[in-house]
N, C-alpha and C positions, 0 to 999 in steps of 0.2 A: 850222407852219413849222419844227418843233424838226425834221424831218426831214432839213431841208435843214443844218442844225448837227450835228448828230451824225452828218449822213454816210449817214443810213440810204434818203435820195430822190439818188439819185445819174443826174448823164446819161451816157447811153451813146451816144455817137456812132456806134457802128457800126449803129444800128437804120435798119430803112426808112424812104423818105423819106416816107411816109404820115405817119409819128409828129412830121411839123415841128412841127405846133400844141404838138405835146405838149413837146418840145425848147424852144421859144417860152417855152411857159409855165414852164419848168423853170430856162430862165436868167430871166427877168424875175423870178421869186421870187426869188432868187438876190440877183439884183443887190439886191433890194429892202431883203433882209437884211444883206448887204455893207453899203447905206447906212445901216441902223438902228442899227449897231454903228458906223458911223463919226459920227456924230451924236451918239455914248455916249461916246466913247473922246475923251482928250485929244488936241491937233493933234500932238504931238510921238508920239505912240503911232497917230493917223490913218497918217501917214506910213509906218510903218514896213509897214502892210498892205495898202498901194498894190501890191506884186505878188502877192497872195496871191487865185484868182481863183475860188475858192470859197466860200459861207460856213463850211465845214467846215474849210477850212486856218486862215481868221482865226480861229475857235475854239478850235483847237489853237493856234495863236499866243498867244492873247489863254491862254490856259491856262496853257503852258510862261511865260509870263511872268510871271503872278500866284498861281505856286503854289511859283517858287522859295523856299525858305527864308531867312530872310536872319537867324541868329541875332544876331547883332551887336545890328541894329537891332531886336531882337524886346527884348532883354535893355535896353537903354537905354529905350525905350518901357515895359518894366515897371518899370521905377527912376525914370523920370518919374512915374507911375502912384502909385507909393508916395511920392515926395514932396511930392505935391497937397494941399492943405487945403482946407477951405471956414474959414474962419474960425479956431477953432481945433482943430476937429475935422479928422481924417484923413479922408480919401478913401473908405476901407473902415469907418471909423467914419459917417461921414454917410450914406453909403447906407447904414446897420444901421439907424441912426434914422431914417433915410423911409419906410424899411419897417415899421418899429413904430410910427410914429406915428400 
């Protein structure tokens, strides 16, 4: 199915009408994978791929969304990170000692 994601099974409408079955088959995968990602995806992120009528655009979708950068929150997240403890050991000291122990 990664075909129909990456774009590389694409339909071509303008083919004869022999090729329905083929057309048939090509959107019922489609949609199939449409549903498998909307089933993954939270309902406020569902939403937003309701017009998107490929699974190749919600991939791209779902990509431009979760590849932006957001230093802000990268840089707080790492200063949380460092001020974790397990008891009295650090964060980066306790995982040293799970790993040597």
């Amino acid at each position: 199915m990664w075909e129909y994601v990456s774009g590389t099974s694409m339909i071509h409408r303008n083919i004869d009408k022999s090729y329905t079955a083929l057309i048939y088959t090509w959107e019922a995968n489609n949609a199939k994978i449409i549903t498998w990602i909307n089933n993954f995806v939270e309902h406020s992120i569902d939403t937003q791929l309701i017009k998107y009528k490929t699974s190749k655009e919600v991939w791209n979708h779902l990509q431009r969304l979760f590849t932006q950068s957001n230093f802000k929150k990268q840089y707080q997240l790492e200063n949380d990170i460092q001020a974790l403890h397990q008891k009295n050991i650090s964060i980066q000291g306790f995982d040293y000692a799970m790993t040597y122990l």
